[in-house]
N, C-alpha and C positions, 0 to 999 in steps of 0.2 A: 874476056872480062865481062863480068854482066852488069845487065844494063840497071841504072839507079834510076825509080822513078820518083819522080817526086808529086805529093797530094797539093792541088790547087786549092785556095780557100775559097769561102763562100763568096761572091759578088754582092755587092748591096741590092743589086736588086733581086737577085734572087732570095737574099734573109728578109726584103721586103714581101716577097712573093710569101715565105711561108711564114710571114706576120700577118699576112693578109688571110691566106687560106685558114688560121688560127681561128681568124677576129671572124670569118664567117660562120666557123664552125659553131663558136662558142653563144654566137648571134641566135641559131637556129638550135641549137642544146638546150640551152641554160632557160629559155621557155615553157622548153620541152619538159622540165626535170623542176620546174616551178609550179607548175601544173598538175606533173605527175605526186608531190607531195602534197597539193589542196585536193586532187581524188584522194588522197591517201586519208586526210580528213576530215572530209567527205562521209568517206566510210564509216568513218568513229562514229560521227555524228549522227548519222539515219542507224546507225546499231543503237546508241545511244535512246534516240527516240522510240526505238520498237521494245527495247527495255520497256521504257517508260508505261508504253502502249500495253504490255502485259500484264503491268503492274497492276494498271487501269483497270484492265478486263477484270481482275483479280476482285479489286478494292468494289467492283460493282455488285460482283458474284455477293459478296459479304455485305454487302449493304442495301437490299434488297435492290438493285438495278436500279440506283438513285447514285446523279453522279458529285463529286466533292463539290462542294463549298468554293468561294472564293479562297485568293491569299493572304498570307501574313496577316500585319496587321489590319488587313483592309476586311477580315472576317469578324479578328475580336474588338473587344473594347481596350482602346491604347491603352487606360489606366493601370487595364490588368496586366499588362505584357511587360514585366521588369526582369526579365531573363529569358537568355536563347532556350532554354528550358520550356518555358511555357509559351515562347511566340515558335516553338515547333512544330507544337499541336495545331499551330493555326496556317501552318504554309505547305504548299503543295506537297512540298519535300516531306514534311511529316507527316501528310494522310497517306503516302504511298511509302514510305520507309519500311514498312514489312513485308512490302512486296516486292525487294529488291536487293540484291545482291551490295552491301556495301553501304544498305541503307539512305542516310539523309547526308553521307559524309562528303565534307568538301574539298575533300584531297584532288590533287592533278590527276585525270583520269576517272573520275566517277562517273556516274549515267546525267549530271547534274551539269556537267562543264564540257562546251563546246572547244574541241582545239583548235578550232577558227578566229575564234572570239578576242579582241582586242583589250578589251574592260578586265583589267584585274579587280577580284577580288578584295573586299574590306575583311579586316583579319576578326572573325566572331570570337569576342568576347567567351569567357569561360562561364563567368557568373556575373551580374550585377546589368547595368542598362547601360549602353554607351551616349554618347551626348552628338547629338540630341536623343534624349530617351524615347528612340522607339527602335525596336531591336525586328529584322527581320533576317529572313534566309535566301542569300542572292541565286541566280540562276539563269543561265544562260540560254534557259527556253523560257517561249511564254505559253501558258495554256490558255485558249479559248472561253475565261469567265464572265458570267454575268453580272455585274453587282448593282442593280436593280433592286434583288433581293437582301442584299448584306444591307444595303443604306435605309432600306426599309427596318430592317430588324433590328440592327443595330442603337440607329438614329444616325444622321449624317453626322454630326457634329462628333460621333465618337466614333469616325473609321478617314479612313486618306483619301477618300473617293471628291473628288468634288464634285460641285452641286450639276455642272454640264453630264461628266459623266452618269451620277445617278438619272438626269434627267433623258437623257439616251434611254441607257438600259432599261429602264421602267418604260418606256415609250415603245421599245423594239424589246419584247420580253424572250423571245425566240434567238436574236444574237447571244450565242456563249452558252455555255451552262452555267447551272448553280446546284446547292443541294436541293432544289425544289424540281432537278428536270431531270426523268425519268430516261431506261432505256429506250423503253415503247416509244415513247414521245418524236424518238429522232426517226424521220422518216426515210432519210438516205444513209445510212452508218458507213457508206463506204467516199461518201460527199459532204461529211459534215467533220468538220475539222477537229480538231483538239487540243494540238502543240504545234510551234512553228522553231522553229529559231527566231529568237528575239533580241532586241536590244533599245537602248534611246539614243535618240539623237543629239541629247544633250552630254552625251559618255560618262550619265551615272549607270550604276552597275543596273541592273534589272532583277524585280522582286518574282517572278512567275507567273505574272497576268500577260496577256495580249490585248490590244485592242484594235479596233480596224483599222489600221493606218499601214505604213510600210516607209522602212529606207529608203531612200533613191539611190539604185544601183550605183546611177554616177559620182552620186554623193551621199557618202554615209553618215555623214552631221546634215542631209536635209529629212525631211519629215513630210511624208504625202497623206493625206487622207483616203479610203478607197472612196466615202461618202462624203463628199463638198458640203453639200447641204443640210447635210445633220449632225456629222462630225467632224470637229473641227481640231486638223494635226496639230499634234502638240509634241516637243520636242523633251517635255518631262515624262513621256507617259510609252510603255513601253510599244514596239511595234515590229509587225514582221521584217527580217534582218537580213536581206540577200547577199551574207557574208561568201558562199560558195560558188561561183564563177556568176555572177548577173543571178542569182536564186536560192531559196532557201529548201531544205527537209519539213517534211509536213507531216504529222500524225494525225492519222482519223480515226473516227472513235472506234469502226471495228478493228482497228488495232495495224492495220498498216501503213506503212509510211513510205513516202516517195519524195524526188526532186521537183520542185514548183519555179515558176514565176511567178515576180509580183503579181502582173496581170492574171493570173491564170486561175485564182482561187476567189475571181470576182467578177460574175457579168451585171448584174443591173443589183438594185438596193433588194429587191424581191429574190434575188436567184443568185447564191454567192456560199460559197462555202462557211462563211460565219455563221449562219444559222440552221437551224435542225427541222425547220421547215420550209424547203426553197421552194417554191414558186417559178418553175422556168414559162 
């Protein structure tokens, strides 16, 4: 007669044991595989930038090695900017649009939007001005500008710049470019900055300016200044954005880009990546 065996069930604690072994697993995975999708991008993003960076190279090539202009409307006169049409001409996105695969478009995935980036997009208008009338092109980098010279030319009262900002840049001519500053000019091109990932601390969207300031890692609604004593953080005004693990992508102006730290694109007010004449 053969023998009948019979299957023993699980013990409690044994299905505790392999609830346990689970809960470890998934402990030490699911970091793993959180990670691995902010390298993932990561990557978009510094490709993203070296785009950009080419684009650059390109638009100087054609412009006798004079680099753009400020942005938006912080280049033209508001008055004239009653359509995404004509405030395109005036934003970073439209000085380098024909240097770029996909142009100035703001679909998921352009060279224009970071996948890190929290801030949605405001939906641009076809035709006509939105309210409040002033129409720009958002962007999830900032570049390195000076507007020293826009508030100059302009006149303050007809550009976004306030009167601190203008009084920096005009003060420290050498922080940022403008159309008035040459290849020649920059004396390190592999030290002098150009785009960062950007954003505000106040989670409006960001126009494509930078300026010296930075997120704080630990908190990305705070707002640091790299320069205490001359500029002073502002939570409306865009700044370096250490959305990727404690750090952001950096472009310089010869055209390569790499991982930064906050700290690390700033030693003293004289010797610092923002400017195209450092002083170490």
């Amino acid at each position: 007669m053969p023998i009948q065996r019979t299957r023993g069930a699980f013990t409690l604690i044994e299905l505790l044991v392999v609830i346990a072994i689970i809960a470890v697993l998934a402990a030490i995975l699911f970091p793993v595989f959180a990670q691995a999708r902010e390298k993932a991008r990561q990557a978009s993003c510094v490709s993203n930038l070296k785009q950009q960076g080419l684009a650059l190279m390109q638009y100087l090539q054609d412009y006798d090695e004079r680099f753009p202009a400020t942005v938006s409307e912080r280049e033209g006169v508001l008055a004239n900017e009653t359509s995404p049409q004509a405030a395109l001409a005036y934003s970073i996105r439209g000085r380098l649009e024909p240097y770029i695969r996909g142009g100035a478009s703001p679909s998921s995935g352009s060279v224009w939007r970071d996948p890190s980036a929290a801030v949605a997009w405001p939906v641009q208008p076809t035709s006509g001005a939105p309210s409040p009338a002033v129409v720009y092109w958002p962007n999830d980098y900032g570049f390195n500008v000076n507007e020293g010279a826009i508030a100059a030319e302009e006149g303050l009262a007809n550009t976004g710049i306030s009167a601190a900002s203008s009084t920096f840049f005009t003060n420290n001519p050498s922080f940022g470019f403008s159309d008035r500053t040459s290849l020649a000019a920059v004396q390190a091109p592999a030290g002098f900055l150009v785009a960062t990932d950007a954003a505000r601390a106040d989670s409006a969207v960001g126009r494509g300016s930078l300026t010296p300031q930075y997120l704080d890692p630990r908190n990305m609604n705070s707002v640091l200044s790299y320069w205490p004593g001359a500029w002073t953080a502002s939570p409306s005004q865009a700044a370096a954005a250490p959305r990727h693990l404690g750090g952001f992508e950096a472009l310089y102006s010869d055209g390569h880009a790499k991982y930064k730290q906050p700290a690390s694109v700033w030693r003293t007010p004289q010797d610092n990546d923002f400017r195209y004449d450092p002083q170490p």
